[in-house]
C-alpha positions as CSV (number, residue, x, y, z in Angstrom):
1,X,5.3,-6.1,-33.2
2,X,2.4,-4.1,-33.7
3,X,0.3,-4.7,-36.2
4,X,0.1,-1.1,-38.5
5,X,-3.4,-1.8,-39.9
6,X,-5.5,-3.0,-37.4
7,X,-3.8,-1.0,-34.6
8,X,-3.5,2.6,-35.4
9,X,-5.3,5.5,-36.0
10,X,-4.7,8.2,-38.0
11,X,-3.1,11.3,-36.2
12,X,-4.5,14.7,-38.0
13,X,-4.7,18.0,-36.0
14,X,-2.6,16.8,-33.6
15,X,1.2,17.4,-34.3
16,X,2.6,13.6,-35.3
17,X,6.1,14.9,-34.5
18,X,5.7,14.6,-30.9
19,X,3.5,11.9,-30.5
20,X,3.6,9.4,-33.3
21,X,3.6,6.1,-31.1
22,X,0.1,7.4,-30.3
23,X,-0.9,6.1,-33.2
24,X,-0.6,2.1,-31.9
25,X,-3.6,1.2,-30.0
26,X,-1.6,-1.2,-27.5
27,X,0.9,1.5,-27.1
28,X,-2.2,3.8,-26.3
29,X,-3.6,1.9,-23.8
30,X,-0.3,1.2,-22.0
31,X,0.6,5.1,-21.9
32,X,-3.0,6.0,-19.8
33,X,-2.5,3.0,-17.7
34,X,1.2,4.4,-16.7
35,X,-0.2,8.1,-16.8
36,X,-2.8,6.9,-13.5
37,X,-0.4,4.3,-12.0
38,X,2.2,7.7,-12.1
39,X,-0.2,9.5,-10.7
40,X,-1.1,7.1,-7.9
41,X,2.9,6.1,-7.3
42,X,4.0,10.3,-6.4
43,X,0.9,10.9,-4.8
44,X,1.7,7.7,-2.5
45,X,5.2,9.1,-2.3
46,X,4.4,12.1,-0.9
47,X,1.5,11.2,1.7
48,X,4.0,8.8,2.7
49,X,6.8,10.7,2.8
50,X,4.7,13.5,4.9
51,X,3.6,10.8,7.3
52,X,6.8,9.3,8.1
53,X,8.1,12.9,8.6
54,X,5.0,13.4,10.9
55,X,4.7,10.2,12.9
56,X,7.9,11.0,14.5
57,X,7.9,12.9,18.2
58,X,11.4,14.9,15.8
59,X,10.3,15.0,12.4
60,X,13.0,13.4,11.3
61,X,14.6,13.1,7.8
62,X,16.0,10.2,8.6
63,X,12.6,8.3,9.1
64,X,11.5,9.8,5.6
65,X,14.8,8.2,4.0
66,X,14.4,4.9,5.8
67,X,10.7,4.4,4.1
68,X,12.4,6.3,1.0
69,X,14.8,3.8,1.0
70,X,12.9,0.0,1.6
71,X,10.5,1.3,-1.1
72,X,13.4,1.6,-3.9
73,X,15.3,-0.9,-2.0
74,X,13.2,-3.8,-3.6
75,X,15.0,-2.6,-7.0
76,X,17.7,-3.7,-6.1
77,X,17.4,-7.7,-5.7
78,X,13.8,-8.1,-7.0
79,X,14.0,-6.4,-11.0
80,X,17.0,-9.1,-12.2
81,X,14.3,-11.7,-11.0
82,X,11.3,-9.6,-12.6
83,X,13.1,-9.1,-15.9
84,X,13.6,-12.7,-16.0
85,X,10.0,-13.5,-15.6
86,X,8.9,-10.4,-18.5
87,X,11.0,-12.5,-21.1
88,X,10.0,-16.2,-19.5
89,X,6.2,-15.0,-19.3
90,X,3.6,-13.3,-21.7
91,X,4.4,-9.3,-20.6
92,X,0.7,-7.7,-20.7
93,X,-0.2,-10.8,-18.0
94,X,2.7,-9.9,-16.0
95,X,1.8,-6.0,-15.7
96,X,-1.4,-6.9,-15.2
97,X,-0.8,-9.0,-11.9
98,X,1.6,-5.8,-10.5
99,X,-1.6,-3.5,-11.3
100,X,-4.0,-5.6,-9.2
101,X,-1.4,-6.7,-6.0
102,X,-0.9,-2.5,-5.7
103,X,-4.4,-2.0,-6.0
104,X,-4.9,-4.4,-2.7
105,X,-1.6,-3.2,-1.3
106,X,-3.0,0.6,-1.1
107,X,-6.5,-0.6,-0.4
108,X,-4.8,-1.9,2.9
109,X,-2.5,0.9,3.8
110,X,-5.8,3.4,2.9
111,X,-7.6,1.5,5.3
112,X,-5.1,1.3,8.4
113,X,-4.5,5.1,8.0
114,X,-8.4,5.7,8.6
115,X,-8.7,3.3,11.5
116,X,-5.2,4.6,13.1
117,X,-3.6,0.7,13.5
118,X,-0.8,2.2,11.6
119,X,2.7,2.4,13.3
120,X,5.9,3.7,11.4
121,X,7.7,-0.1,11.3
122,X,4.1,-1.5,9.3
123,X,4.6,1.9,7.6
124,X,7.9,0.5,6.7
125,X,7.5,-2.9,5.9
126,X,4.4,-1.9,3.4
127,X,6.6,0.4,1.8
128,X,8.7,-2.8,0.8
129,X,5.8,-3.9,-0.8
130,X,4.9,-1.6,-2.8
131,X,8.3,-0.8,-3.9
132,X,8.8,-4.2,-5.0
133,X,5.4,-3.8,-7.2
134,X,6.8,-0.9,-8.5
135,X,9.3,-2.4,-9.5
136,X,8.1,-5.0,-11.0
137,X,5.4,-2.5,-12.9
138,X,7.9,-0.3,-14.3
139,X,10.6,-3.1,-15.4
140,X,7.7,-5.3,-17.4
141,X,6.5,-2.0,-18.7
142,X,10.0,-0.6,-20.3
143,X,10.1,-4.5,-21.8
144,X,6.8,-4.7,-23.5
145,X,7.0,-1.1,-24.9
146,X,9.4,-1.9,-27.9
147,X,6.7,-5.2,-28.6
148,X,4.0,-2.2,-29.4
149,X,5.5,-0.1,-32.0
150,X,7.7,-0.2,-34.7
151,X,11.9,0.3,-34.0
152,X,11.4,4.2,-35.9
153,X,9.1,5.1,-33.3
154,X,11.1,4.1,-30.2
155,X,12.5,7.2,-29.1
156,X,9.3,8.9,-29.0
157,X,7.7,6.5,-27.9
158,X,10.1,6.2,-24.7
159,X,9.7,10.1,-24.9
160,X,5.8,9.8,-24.1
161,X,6.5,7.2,-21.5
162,X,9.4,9.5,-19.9
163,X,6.5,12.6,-20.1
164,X,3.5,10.3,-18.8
165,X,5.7,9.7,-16.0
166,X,6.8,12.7,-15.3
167,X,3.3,14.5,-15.7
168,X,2.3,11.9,-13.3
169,X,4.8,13.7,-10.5
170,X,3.3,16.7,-11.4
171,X,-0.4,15.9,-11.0
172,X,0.0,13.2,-8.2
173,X,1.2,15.8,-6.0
174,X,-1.1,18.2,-6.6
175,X,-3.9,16.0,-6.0
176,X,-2.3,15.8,-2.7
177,X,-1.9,19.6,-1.8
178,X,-6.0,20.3,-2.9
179,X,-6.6,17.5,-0.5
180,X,-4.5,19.0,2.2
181,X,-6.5,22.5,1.4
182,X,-9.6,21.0,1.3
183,X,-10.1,17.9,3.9
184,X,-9.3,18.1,7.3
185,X,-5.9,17.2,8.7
186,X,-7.3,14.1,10.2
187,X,-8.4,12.7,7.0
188,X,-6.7,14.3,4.3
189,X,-3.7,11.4,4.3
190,X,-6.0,8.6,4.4
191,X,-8.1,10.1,1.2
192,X,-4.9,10.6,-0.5
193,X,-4.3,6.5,-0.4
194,X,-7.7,5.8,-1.3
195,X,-7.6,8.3,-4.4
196,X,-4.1,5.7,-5.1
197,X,-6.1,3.2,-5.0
198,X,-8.7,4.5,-7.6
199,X,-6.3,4.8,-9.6
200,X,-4.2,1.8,-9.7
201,X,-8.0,0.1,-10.4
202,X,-8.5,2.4,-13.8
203,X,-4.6,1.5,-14.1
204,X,-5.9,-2.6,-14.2
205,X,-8.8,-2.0,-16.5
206,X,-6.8,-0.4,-19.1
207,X,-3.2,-3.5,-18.9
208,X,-6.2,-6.0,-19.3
209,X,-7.0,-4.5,-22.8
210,X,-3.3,-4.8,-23.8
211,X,-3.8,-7.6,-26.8
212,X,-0.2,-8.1,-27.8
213,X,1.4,-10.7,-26.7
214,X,5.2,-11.3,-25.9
215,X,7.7,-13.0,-24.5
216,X,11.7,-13.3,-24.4
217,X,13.6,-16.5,-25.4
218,X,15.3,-18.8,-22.6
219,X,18.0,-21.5,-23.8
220,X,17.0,-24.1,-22.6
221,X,20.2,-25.2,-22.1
222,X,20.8,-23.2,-19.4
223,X,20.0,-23.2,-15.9
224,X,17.5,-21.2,-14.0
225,X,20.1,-19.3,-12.7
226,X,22.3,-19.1,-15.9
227,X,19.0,-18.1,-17.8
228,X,18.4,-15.1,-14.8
229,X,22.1,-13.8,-14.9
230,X,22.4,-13.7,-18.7
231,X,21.2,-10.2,-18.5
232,X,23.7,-8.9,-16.1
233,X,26.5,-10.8,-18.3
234,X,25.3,-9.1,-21.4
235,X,25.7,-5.8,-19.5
236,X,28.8,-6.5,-18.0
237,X,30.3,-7.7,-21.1
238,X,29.1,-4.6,-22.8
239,X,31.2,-1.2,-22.8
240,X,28.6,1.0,-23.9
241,X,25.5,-0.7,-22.3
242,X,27.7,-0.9,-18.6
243,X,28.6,2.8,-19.4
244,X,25.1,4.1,-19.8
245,X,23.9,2.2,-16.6
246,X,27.2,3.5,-14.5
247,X,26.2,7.1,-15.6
248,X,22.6,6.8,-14.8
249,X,23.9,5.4,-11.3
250,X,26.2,8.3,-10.5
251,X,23.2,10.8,-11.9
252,X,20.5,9.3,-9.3
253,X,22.6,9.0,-6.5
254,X,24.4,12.5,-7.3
255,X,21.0,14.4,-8.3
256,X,18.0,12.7,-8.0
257,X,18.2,11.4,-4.4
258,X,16.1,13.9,-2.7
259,X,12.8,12.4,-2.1
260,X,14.7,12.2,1.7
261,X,15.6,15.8,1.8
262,X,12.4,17.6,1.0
263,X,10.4,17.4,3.9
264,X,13.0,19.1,5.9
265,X,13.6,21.8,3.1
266,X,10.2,22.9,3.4
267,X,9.6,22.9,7.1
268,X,13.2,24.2,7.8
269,X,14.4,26.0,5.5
270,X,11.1,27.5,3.6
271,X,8.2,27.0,6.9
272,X,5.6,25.8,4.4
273,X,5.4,22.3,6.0
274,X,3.6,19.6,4.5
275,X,1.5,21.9,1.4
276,X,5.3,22.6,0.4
277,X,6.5,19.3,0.4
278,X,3.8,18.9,-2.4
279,X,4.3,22.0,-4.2
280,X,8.2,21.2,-4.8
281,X,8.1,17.5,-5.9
282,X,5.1,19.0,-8.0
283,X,8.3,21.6,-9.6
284,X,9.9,18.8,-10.4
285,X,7.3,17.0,-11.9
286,X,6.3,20.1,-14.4
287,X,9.8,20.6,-15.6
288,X,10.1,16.9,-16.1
289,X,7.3,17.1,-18.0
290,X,7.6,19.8,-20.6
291,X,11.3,18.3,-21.5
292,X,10.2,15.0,-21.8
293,X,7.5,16.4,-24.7
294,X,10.6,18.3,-26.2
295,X,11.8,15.1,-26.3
296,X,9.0,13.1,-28.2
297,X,10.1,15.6,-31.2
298,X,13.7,14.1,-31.6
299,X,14.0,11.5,-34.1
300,X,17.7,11.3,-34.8
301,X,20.5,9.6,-32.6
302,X,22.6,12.6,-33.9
303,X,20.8,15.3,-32.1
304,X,20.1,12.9,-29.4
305,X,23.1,12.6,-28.3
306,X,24.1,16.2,-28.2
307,X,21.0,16.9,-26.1
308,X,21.8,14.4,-23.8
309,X,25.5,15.6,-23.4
310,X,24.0,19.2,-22.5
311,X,21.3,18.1,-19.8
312,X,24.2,15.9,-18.0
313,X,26.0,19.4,-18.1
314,X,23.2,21.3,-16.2
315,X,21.6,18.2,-14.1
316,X,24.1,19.1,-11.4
317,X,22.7,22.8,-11.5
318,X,19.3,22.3,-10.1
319,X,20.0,20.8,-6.9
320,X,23.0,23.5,-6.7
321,X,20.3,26.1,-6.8
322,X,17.9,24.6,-4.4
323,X,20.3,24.4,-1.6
324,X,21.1,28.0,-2.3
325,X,17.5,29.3,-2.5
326,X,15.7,30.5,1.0
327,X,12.7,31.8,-1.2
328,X,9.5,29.6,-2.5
329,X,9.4,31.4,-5.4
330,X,13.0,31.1,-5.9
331,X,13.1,27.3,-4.4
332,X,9.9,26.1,-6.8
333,X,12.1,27.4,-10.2
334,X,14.8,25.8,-8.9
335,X,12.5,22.2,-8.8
336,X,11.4,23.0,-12.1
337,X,14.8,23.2,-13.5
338,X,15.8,20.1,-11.9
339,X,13.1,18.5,-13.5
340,X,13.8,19.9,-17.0
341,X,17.1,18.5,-17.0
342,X,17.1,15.2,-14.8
343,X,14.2,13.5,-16.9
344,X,15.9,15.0,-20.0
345,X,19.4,12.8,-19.3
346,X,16.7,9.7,-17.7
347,X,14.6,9.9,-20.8
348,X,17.4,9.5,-23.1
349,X,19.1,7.0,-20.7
350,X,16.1,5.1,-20.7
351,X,15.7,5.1,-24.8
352,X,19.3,4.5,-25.5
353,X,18.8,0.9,-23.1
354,X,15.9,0.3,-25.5
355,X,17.3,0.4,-28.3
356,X,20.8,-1.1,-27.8
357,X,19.3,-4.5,-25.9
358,X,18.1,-7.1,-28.1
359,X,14.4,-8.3,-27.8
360,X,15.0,-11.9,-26.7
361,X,16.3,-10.4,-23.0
362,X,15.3,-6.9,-23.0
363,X,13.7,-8.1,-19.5
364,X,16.6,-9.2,-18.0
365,X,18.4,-6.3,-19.3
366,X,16.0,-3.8,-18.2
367,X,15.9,-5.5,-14.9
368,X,19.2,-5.6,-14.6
369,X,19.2,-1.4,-15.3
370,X,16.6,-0.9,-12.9
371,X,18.6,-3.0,-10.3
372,X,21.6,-0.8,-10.4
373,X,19.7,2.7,-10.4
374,X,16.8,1.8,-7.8
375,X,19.7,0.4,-5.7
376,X,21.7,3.0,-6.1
377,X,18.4,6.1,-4.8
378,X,17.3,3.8,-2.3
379,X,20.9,4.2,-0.8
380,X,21.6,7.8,-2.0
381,X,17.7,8.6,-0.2
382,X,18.8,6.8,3.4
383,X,21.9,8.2,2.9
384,X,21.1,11.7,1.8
385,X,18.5,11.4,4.8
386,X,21.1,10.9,7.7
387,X,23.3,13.5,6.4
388,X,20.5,16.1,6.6
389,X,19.9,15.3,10.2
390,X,23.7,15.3,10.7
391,X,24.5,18.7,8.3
392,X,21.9,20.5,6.5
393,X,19.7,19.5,3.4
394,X,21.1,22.6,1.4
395,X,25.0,21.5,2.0
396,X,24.0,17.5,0.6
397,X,21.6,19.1,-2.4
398,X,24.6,21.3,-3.6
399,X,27.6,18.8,-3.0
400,X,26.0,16.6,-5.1
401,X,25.4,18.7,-8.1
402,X,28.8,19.5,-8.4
403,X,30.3,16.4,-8.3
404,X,27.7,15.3,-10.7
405,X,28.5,18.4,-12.5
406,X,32.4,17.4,-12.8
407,X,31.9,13.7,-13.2
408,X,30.0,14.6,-16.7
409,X,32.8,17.0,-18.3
410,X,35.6,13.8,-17.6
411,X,32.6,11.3,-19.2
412,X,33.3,13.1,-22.7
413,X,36.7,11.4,-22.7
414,X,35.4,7.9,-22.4
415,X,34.9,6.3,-25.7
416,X,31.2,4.0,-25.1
417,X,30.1,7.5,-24.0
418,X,31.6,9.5,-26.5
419,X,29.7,7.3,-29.0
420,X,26.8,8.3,-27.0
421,X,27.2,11.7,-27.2
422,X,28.8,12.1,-30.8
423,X,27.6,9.0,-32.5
424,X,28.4,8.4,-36.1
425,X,26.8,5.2,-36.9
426,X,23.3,3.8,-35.8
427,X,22.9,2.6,-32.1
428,X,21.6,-0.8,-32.0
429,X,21.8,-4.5,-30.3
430,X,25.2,-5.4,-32.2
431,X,27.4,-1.8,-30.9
432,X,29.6,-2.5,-28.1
């Protein structure tokens, strides 16, 4: 745990409400480092997504899911493994290693877009790559962060996380639409990996000042395999950890699977091509952002819960809204909404996880989580993909959000939820 003397600074004119796990130097250093690797992981998403959309003689959606889908696809098999080695292996050293591989893997793909030796299938199998780096980042990251502050701070603490992120979808695409403005077409995707990489390097300097160190415990009783599946048993065994991660799998797949679907709204349905592409993940971003800071302010489970009820009520709305919207205007208020409320339910999602696994195979656990969401988008984004080629991207956006939308009001009358939403005692390791 963090130590409260040598590891803090005072917080004066700035509000300690909001961000109180600021105060842990460890916990400081981590946030920055996830602030640029953010930054650098939309921005990537985006050139990307663009250039998959663009390669193709059709500009097909289908393409853009495919790499969509073998970047989160990784998720899927690799974080169970990953969370293993977070609780086997000291955590700041494992991040550390994920930093440095995506700083080579987007030194590569920067370099084969600038030379032109890049086809769609290497396209593909890179996106692999750095998916299962990602992965890897973001699972040993969501373990360590309970190591660096005290259990009082959690929630805000996974609040500040939840708004680094999100900020990051904000500015990463941004970056990308004032390089589109400013650099020729010819160069402007090419620069966009570079400024990745730049950013993944500051994201290595700063994991290689993280000085606490942490591990899981392994029974060494158990197998290799035993050891690795303990986390998915724990889970499973669990009512109200397997009925947290079953409704964070039907909101990503129902709302948040539209990384796909967004090139073709803006081309198709809005004619602002590729700047537009940016502009509307950039919505999301924004509205992610200013809930997850509303967030950081909530420091009882009470209110927590009741907050989380009420964005899983309106998550279904923003996609609803989009699909409607033939306006930029309209369509860019309808991203920002989306993001209010889908990072409000993830960041709470995310915190509840935290709080309820025990330290000694939060990795596993947290891999195991990560395994059933980033499984579930990778599918919902190739998915979601050959249905817009097949219907329309409006029809699949608005679909979704209503089922979502339904799927929430029957949740109230499961009890693990319920707890969730209405709880009456503590949440922690020992609640079923």
């Amino acid at each position: 745990m963090a130590d409260q003397k040598d590891n803090t600074y005072r917080l004066s004119a700035i509000p300690e409400r909001f961000l109180a796990a600021l105060q842990y130097k460890d916990y400081r250093t981590l946030w920055m480092a996830n602030l640029f690797a953010g930054a650098a992981g939309w921005a990537l998403i985006v050139a990307r997504g663009w250039l998959a959309f663009d390669m193709t003689e059709t500009n097909s959606s289908m393409w853009v899911g495919l790499v969509t889908f073998m970047a989160m696809a990784p998720r899927f098999f690799l974080t169970p493994v990953i969370g293993f080695i977070a609780d086997k292996f000291n955590r700041q050293t494992v991040l550390s290693w994920t930093y440095g591989l995506n700083l080579a893997h987007n030194i590569i793909l920067a370099a084969l877009v600038m030379y032109g030796d890049l086809g769609i299938w290497l396209l593909v199998f890179l996106s692999v790559v750095n998916g299962s780096l990602r992965s890897a980042q973001q699972t040993t990251s969501q373990t360590l962060v309970p190591n660096l502050i005290p259990r009082d701070r959690l929630l805000n603490a996974v609040a500040l996380n939840e708004a680094t992120q999100q900020g990051s979808r904000l500015f990463g695409p941004i970056l990308i639409f004032i390089l589109i403005v400013a650099v020729p077409d010819s160069a402007d995707i090419a620069l966009s990996f570079w400024f990745c990489s730049a950013f993944y390097f500051i994201g290595l300097i700063l994991t290689l000042n993280i000085h606490t160190r942490s591990t899981g415990v392994m029974d060494s009783s158990r197998s290799f395999f035993q050891n690795m599946a303990s986390g998915l048993v724990y889970t499973y065994q669990h009512p109200m950890l397997l009925s947290i991660v079953l409704m964070a799998v039907a909101h990503c797949s129902l709302t948040m699977s539209y990384e796909s679907m967004m090139p073709a709204i803006s081309e198709g349905k809005l004619g602002a091509g590729e700047a537009g592409f940016s502009y509307l993940i950039a919505g999301v971003g924004a509205g992610a952002l200013v809930s997850s800071i509303f967030l950081a302010g909530i420091r009882n489970e009470s209110t927590r819960g009741k907050v989380f009820l009420f964005f899983g009520m309106t998550s279904g709305l923003g996609p609803i809204a989009l699909g409607l919207s033939n306006h930029e205007a309209l369509s860019i208020a309808a991203t920002i909404f989306m993001g209010v409320n889908q990072a409000g339910f993830m960041t709470i999602t995310h915190a509840i996880i935290q709080t309820i696994a025990p330290d000694e195979i939060r990795g596993r656990i947290s891999g195991v989580y990560n395994m059933h969401v980033g499984g579930t988008m990778a599918m919902a984004n190739l998915i979601n993909g050959t249905l817009t080629d097949v219907f329309n991207a409006p029809l699949v956006l608005s679909v979704g959000g209503i089922i979502f939308i339904v799927a929430i009001f029957l949740s109230v009358g499961i009890p693990p939820l319920r707890k969730i939403y209405f709880p009456r005692t503590p949440l922690g390791p020992s609640m079923a």
